[in-house]
C-alpha positions in Angstrom: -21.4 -22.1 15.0 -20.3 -18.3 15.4 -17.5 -16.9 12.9 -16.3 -13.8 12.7 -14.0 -12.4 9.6 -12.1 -9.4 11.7 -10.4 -8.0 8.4 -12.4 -9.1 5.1 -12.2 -6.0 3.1 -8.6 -6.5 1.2 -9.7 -10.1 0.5 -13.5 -9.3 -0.7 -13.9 -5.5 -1.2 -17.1 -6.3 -2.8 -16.5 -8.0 -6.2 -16.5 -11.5 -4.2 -18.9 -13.0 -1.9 -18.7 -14.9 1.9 -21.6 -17.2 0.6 -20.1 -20.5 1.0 -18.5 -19.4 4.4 -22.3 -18.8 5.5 -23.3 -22.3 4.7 -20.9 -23.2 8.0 -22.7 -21.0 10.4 -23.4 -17.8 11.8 -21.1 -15.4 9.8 -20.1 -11.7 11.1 -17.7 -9.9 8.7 -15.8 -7.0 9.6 -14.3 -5.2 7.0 -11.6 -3.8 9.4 -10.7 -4.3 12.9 -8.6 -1.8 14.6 -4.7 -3.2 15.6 -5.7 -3.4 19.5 -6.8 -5.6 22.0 -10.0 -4.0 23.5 -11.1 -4.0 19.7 -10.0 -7.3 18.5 -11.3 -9.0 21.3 -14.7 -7.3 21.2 -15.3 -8.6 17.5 -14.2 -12.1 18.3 -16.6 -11.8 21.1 -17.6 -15.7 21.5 -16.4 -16.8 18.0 -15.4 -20.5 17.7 -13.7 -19.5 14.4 -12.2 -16.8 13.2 -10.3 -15.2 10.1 -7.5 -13.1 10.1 -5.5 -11.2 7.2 -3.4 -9.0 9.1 -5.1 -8.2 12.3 -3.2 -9.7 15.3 -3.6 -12.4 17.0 -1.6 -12.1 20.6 -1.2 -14.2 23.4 -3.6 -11.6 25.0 -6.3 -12.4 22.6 -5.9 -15.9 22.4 -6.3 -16.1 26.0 -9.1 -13.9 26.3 -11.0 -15.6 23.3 -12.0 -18.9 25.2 -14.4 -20.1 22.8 -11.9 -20.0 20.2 -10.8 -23.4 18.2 -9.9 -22.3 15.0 -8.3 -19.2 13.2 -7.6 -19.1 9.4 -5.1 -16.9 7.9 -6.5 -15.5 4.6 -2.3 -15.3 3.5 0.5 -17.3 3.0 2.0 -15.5 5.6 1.0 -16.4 9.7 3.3 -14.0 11.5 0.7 -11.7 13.0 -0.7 -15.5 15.3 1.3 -16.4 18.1 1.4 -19.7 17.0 2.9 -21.2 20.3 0.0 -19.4 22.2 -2.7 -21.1 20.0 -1.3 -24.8 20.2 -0.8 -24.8 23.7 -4.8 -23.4 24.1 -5.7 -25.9 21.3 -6.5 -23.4 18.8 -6.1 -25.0 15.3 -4.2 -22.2 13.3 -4.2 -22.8 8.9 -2.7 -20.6 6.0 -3.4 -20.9 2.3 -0.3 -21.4 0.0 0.2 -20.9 -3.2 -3.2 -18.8 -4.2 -0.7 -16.2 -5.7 2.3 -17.3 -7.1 1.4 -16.3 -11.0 -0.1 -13.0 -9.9 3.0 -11.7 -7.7 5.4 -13.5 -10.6 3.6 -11.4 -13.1 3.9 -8.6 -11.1 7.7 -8.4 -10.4 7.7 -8.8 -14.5 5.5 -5.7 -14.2 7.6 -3.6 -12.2 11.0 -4.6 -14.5 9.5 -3.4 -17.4 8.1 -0.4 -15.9 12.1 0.2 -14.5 13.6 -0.1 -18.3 10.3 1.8 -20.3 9.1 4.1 -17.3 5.7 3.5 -19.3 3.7 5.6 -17.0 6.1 8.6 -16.8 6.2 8.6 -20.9 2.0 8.5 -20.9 2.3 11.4 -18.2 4.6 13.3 -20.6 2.4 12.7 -23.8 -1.1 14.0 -21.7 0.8 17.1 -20.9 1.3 17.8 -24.6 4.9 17.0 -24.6 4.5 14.7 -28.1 2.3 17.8 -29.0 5.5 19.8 -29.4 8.1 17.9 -29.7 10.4 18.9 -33.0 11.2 15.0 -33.2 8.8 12.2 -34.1 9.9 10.4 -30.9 11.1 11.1 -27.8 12.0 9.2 -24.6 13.1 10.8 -21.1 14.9 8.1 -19.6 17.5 5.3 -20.9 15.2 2.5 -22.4 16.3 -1.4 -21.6 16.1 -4.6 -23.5 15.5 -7.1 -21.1 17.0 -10.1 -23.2 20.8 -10.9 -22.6 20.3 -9.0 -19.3 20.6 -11.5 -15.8 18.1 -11.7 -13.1 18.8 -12.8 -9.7 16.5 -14.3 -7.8 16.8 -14.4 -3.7 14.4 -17.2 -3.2 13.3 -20.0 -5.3 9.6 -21.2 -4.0 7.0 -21.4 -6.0 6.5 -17.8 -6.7 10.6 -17.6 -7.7 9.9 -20.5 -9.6 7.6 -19.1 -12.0 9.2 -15.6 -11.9 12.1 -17.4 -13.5 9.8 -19.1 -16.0 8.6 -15.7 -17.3 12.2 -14.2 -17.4 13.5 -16.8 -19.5 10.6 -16.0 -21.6 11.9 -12.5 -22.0 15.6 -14.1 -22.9 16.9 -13.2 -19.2 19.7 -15.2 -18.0 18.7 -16.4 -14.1 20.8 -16.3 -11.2 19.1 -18.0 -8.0 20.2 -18.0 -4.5 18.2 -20.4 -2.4 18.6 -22.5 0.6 18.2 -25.2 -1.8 19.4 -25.9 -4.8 17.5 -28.0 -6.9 19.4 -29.1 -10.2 16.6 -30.4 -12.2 16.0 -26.9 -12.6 19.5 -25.3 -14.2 19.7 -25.3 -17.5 22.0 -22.8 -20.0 19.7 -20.1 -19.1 19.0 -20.8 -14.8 22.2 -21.4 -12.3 22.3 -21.6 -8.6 25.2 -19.0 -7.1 25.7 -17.9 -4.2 24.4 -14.7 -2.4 27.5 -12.7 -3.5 27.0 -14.0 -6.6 24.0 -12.8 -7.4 24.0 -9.6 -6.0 27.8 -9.1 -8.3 26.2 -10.6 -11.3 23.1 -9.5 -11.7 21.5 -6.4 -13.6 17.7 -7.1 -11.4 17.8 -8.8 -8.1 14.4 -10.0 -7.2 13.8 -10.7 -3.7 10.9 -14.0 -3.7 12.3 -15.5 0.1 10.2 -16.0 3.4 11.3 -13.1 6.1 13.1 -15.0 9.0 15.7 -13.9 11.6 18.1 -15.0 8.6 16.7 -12.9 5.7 15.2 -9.7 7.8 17.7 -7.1 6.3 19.1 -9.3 3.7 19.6 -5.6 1.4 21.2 -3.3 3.7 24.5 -1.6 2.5 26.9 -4.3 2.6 24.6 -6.2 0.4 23.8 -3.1 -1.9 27.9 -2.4 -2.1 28.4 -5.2 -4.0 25.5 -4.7 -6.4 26.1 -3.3 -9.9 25.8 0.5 -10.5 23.9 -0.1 -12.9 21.2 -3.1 -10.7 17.5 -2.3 -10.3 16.2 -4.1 -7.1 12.6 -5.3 -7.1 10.7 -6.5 -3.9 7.5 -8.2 -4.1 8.2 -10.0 -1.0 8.4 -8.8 2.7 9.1 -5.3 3.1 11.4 -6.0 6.2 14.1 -8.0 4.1 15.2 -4.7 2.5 17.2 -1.9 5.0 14.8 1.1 4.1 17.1 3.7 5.0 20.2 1.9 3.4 18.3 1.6 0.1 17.1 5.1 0.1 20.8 6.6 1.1 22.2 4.7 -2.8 19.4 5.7 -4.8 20.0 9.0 -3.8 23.7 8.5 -4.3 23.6 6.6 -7.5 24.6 3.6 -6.1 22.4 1.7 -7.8 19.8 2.5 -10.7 16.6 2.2 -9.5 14.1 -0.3 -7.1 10.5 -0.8 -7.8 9.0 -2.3 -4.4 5.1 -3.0 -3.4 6.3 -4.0 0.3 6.8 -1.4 3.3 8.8 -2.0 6.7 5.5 -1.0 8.1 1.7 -1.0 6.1 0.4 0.9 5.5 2.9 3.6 4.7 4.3 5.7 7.3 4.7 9.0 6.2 8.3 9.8 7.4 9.4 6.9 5.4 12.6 7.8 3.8 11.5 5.6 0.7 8.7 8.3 0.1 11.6 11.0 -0.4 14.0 9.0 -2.8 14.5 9.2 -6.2 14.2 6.4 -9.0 12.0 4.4 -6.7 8.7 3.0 -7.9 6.2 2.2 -4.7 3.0 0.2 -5.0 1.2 -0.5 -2.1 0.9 -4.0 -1.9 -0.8 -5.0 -4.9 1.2 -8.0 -6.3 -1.3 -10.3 -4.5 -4.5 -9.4 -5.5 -5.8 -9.9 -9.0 -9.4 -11.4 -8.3 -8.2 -14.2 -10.2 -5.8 -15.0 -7.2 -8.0 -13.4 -4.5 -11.5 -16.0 -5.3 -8.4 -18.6 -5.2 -7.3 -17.6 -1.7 -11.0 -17.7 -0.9 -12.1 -21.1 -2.2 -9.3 -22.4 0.4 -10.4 -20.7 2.9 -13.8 -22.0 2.9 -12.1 -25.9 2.0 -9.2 -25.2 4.8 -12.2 -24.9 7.5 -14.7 -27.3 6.0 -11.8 -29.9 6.3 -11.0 -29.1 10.0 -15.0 -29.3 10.8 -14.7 -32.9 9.3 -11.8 -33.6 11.7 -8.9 -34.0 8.4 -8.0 -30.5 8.5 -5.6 -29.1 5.9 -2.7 -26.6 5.3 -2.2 -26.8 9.2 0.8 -24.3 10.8 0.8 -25.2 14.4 
């Protein structure tokens, strides 16, 4: 059995290992694969399986990859497969949930308390000798924020919202959640459902933890961001696509809203004439939430029991 890994590098940059995937055949791992068809096609070559993170899948490839029965997403997310495309050739597409809820939950915590302590701008100040000559014992160079008493709204309530809201409440937050569903067993004094307006009124974060669908794409654009606080922080860990770059960059610059911390882009990686690049009291990670090893060798160990349950005809974590 051929397989071919097209993207392995942000999943196993070295500090894991593709053993147990070798056990299932003939393994071929390609740290990157370049985003077009002559390429992608060449390393799938005559591949019965493959693995994808991000490189895409089209209808071209699928049609030109006729050996092809089964394609595992090493992500939650399957956007870049044409899912419709691979049913209707047969091709057996699976994702793995859930590998990184606690990791991107602990993350968006991250980010918060990096927007009310700004702990890597104070360090920065310190190592250029600004404690050194300072006529005060302390100093601070932006406001400083006690997260307890202060409300966080959630966009979003899956699993990774879920324990987001575990570790604000942790912190003394108050939780807003806007969600498809609302699920009572989960309010409490601390945790109410509201609606969109609601949160985005009442809220002093607004964490954005939902799927990106023809519904959410643009969720913050400027309406949304109108009716936010002054004084709101917005924090994505999700999909870059849910936010309106342009309209988020337009009120930080205008002090319509305090600050964002965001580890998704539009477009990854980062274009440089993104207007996100040029605004102030915006923290950018590239895309990090996701990938403690703790949460990566999780995302692997499904991967290798995702295909070993499709070679024994029971597979699991099917999309199409």
């Amino acid at each position: 059995m051929k397989i071919v890994v097209l993207d392995g590098y942000t999943l196993n940059p070295g500090d894991l290992n593709w053993d147990k995937l070798k056990t299932f055949g003939n393994v071929t791992v390609f740290d990157r694969t370049a985003y077009n068809d002559v390429d992608i096609i060449r390393n799938i070559g005559d591949a019965e399986i493959i693995f994808t993170n991000k490189t895409p899948i089209n209808k071209n490839v699928l049609q030109s990859a006729t050996a092809l029965k089964y394609i595992g997403v090493l992500a939650t997310g399957y956007n870049v497969v044409d899912i419709a495309t691979a049913k209707a050739n047969d091709v057996t597409v699976t994702n793995v949930p859930d590998y990184s809820s606690q990791s991107v939950a602990q993350f968006t915590m991250a980010l918060i308390l990096e927007l009310c302590h700004h702990i890597g701008d104070h360090n920065h100040a310190v190592q250029e000798g600004d404690w050194v000559k300072s006529k005060d014992f302390s100093f601070w160079n932006y406001p400083l924020i006690e997260l307890a008493g202060k409300t966080l709204g959630l966009i979003g309530f899956g699993k990774i919202g879920k324990a987001t809201a575990k570790l604000a409440e942790a912190f003394g937050m108050k939780v807003l959640v806007f969600n498809r569903t609302e699920y009572s067993e989960f309010e409490n004094e601390n945790l109410k459902f509201a609606t969109l307006d609601d949160v985005l009124q009442n809220s002093d974060f607004i964490s954005l933890h939902c799927p990106l669908t023809p519904e959410t794409q643009g969720i913050i654009n400027a309406d949304s961001i109108e009716k936010m606080r002054d004084t709101a922080f917005l924090i994505n860990t999700s999909r870059g696509p849910l936010v309106n770059e342009l309209d988020l960059a337009n009120a930080l610059n205008n002090n319509r809203i305090s600050g964002a911390a965001i580890d998704v882009i539009s477009t990854e990686p980062m274009q440089a004439e993104n207007p996100l690049l040029r605004t102030k009291n915006c923290i950018i990670t590239p895309h990090i939430a996701w990938a403690p090893k703790e949460a990566r060798q999780r995302l692997m160990d499904t991967t290798i029991e995702n295909l070993n349950t499709f070679i024994k005809g029971n597979p699991q974590n099917v999309i199409n």
